[in-house]
N, C-alpha and C positions, 0 to 999 in steps of 0.2 A: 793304205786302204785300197782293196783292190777292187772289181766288178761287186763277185761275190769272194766273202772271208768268214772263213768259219773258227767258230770261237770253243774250244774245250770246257766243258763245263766247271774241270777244274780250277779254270783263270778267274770262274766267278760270272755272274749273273749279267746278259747283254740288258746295259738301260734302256727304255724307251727313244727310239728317233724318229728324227722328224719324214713326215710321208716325202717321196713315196715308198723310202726306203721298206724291204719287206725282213723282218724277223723270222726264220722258220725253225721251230726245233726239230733234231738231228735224235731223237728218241731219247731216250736218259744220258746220254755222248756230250750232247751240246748244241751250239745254238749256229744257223749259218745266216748272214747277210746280206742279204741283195740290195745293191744301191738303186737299182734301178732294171724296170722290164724291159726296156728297147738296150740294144747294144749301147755298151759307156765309151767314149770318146773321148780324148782331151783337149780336143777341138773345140765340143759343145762346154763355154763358161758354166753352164746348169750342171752339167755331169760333175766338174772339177769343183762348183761351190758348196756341191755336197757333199762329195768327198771331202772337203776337205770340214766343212760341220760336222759330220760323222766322226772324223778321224776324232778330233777337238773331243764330242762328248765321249768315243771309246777311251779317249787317252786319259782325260780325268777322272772314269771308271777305272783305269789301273788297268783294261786288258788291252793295252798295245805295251809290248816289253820288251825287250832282246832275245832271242832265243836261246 
């Protein structure tokens, strides 16, 4: 899961996460993800606990897959 990731709509429907993550659609295309408004860091434990929440609820949605 990276800053932001953007999702094809054909992978299927991004589920609701937790704030402050921002959902934006991409027009009929798809869906993009911003973890977060200030620059993401691996430094800061907040950046990385929610990365890794997010990854968790996108993975059990089925849209994290191999390419």
């Amino acid at each position: 899961m990276g800053w932001m990731t953007y999702f094809s709509r054909q992978w299927g429907d991004v589920p609701p996460l937790p704030a402050p993550v921002r959902v934006e659609p991409v027009d009929d295309l798809g869906t993009l993800v911003i973890l977060t408004e200030e620059r993401f860091t691996v430094t800061n434990p907040e950046h990385v606990r929610l990365a890794t929440e997010v990854h968790q609820v996108l993975d059990a949605a089925g849209l994290l897959r191999d390419l």
